[in-house]
N, C-alpha and C positions, 0 to 999 in steps of 0.2 A: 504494500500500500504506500500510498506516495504521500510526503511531507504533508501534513493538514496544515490548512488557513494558520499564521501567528494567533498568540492569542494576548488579550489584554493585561497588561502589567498590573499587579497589583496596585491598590489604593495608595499612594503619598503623594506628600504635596511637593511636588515637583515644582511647579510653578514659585512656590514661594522658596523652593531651596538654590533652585535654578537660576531668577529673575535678580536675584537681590543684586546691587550694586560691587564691583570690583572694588576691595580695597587696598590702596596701593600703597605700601612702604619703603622707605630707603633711599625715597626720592627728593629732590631739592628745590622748595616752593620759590620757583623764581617768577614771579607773576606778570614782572616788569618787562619779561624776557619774550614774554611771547602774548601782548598785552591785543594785537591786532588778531590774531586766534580769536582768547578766551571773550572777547566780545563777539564775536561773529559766531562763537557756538550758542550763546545763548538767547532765549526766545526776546520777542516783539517784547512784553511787559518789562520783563529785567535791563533790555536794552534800555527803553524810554526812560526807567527809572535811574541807569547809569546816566545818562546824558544830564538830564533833571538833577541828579544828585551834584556832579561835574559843576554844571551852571550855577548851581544856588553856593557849591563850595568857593568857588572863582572868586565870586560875587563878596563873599561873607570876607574872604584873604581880602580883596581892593580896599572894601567898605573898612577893613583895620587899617590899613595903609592910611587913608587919608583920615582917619581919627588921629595917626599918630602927632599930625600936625593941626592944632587946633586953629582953625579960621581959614583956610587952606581950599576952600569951596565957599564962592558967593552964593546968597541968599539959603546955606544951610543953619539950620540951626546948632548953636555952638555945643558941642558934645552929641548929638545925634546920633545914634547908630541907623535908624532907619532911613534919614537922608542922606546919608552916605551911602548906605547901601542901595538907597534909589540909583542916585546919581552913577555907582558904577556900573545898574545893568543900564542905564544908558548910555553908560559912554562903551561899555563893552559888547551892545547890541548896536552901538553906532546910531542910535536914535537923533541923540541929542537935542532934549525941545529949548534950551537957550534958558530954561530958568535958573538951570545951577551951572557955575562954570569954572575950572580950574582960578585961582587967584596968585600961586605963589608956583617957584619955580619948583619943588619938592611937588606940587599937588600935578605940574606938567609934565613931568620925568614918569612920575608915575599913571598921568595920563598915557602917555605913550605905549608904555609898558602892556598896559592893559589890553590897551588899543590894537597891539601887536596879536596879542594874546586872545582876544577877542575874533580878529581876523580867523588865524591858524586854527583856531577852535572850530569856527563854523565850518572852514573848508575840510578838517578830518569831520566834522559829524555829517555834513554831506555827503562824504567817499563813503563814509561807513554804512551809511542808511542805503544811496545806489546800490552800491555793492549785497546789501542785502536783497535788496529787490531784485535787481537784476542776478542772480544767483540762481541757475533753474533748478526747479524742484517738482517731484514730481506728487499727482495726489492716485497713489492707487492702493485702491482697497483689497487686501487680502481676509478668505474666511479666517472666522476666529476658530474653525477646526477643522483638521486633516482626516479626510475617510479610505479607508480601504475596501474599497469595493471589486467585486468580479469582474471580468472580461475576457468572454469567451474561455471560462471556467478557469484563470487564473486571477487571483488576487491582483490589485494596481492599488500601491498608494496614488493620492489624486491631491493635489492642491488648486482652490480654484479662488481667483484674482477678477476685478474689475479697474477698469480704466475710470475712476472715477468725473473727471471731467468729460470724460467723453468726447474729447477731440483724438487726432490721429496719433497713433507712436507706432512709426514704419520700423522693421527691421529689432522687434522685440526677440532678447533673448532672456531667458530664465538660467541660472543653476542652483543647483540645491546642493548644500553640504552638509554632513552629519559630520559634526564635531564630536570626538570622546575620547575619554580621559583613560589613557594606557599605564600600564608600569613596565619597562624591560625589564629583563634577565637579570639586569644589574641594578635592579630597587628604583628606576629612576623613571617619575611618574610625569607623564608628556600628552599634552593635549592634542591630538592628530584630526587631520582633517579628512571625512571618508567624502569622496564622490557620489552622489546617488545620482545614475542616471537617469535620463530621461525618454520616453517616448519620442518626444518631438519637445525639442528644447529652444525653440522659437519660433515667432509666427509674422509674417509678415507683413501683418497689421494689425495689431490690437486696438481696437474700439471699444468695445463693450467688453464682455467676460474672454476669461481664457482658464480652462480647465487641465493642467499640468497635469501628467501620468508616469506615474515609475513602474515598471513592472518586477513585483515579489517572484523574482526565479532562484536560481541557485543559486550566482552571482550577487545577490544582494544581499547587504546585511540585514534587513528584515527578513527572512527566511530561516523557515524550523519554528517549532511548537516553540521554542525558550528563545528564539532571537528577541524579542521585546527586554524579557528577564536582562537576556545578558548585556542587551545595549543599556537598561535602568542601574545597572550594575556600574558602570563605565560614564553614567551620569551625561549621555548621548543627548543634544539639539540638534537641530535641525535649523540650518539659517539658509533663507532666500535671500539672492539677490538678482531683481530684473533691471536689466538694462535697454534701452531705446531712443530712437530719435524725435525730439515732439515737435513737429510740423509747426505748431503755431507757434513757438518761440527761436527755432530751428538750432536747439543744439542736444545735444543727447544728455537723458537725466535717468538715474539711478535710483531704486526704491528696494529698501530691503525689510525682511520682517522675520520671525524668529518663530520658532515655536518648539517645547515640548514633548514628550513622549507621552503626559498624559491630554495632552491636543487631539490625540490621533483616536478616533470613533472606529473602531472595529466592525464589520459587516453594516454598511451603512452607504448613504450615495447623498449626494448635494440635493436639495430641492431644486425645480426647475423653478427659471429664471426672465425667461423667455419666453416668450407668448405674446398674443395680439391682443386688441382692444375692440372696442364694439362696431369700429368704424374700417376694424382691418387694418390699422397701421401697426407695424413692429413695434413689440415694448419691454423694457425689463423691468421686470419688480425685485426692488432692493430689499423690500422688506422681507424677503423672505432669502437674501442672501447667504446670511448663516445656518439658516434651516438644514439640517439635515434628516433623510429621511432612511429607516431602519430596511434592510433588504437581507433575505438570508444567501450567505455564503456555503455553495455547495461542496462538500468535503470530496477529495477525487479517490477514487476507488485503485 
């Protein structure tokens, strides 16, 4: 009798043993070092908030500057911190409405300063905002689970993907890797990268959905009643990553997405997605893109 369907790994929380963050040791926090990075990894909010933080710090350094010299700014008032502080985001936003104006050559020097400062500022917060904009990116939705289902009485893992925007990406290719955790001969435990191939490992033109297939043969590490076992053992992911060219912004963008060995739905298939409307036009329904539906896997004899 020949190899039966894998079977379901035991219950753990995978996800949460799995998912948690790298924590990394031994390293030397030079922040200053790679300052153009660690802004451009992080999201819209924290961005706006850096900038916002930046401006109001600028501002609060000027505004002591010109406290240090008392009378040093026409029509502020003497001791002031808030007219000071006015005064410097306008002189450092370049506004300048002419009601407060440098008086002393200490208050000019440090006009200047600012002034400089003020410029250089906006031209890096400008590159940096482009630069995020202009940075393509891609929105494609992958299922939050992987089924293995039959074809033509062999097992296929399946991952199935949508082009979220719905415009073109010519020339899409998928790989999949199963990452796990080995030990050699000699105690020495090493993360390795397995290939899992694929049926048809790009297509060339994803619009709408695209339903990836591996087929479970001998050649695959999902095969045999304890391949699951042994890959949960070796603490095995699974990382996608698709690559294509998006027509409407015309350069090629990258999307990846990760998953689990407790991801994978055993004897099971995607819901359909696809289908028309009452008028006969093509349509897809999302809502039911995670949906998977239960189908039995026949044992081979």
């Amino acid at each position: 009798m020949a190899d039966s369907a894998p079977q379901a790994p035991p219950r753990v929380s995978l996800a949460a043993a799995q998912r948690r963050p790298i924590r990394a040791v031994g390293m030397e926090r030079a922040l200053h070092k790679d300052v153009y990075h660690f802004i451009l990894a992080r999201g819209w909010p924290t961005f706006f908030a850096l900038v916002a933080a930046t401006f109001l710090g600028a501002n609060l350094l000027f505004a002591s500057l010109y406290l240090a010299q008392p009378g040093c700014i026409a029509n502020a008032r003497a001791g002031s911190f808030e007219d000071a502080f006015y005064f410097s985001v306008q002189t450092i936003a370049t506004i300048g409405y002419g009601g407060m104006y440098p008086l002393t050559r200490y208050a000019h020097i440090v006009v200047v300063v600012e002034a400089m400062t003020g410029m250089l500022g906006i031209a890096v917060i400008t590159g940096l905002t482009f630069t995020r904009f202009a940075r393509p990116s891609a929105r494609v939705l992958f299922s939050k689970k992987v089924t293995v289902t039959p074809r033509d009485g062999v097992p296929h893992l399946m991952f199935r993907m949508a082009n979220w925007r719905r415009n073109r990406i010519v020339e899409a290719q998928l790989r999949v890797v199963l990452l796990v955790t080995e030990r050699t001969r000699e105690g020495e435990m090493l993360r390795r990268q397995v290939d899992v191939p694929l049926v048809r490992d790009r297509t060339a033109l994803f619009f709408l959905t695209w339903t990836a297939m591996h087929k479970i043969d001998a050649d695959s590490p999902f095969h045999g009643p304890d391949a699951l076992a042994k890959l949960t053992e070796k603490r095995a992911e699974l990382f996608l990553s698709l690559m294509g060219f998006d027509e409407t912004i015309g350069q090629t963008i990258i999307a990846r997405h990760e998953y689990t060995l407790s991801d994978i739905v055993f004897g099971a298939r995607f819901a359909d997605v696809l289908g028309s409307d009452a008028r006969g036009r093509f349509q897809i329904d999302y809502s039911k893109f995670h949906d998977v539906v239960p189908v039995p896997i026949p044992s081979a004899e």
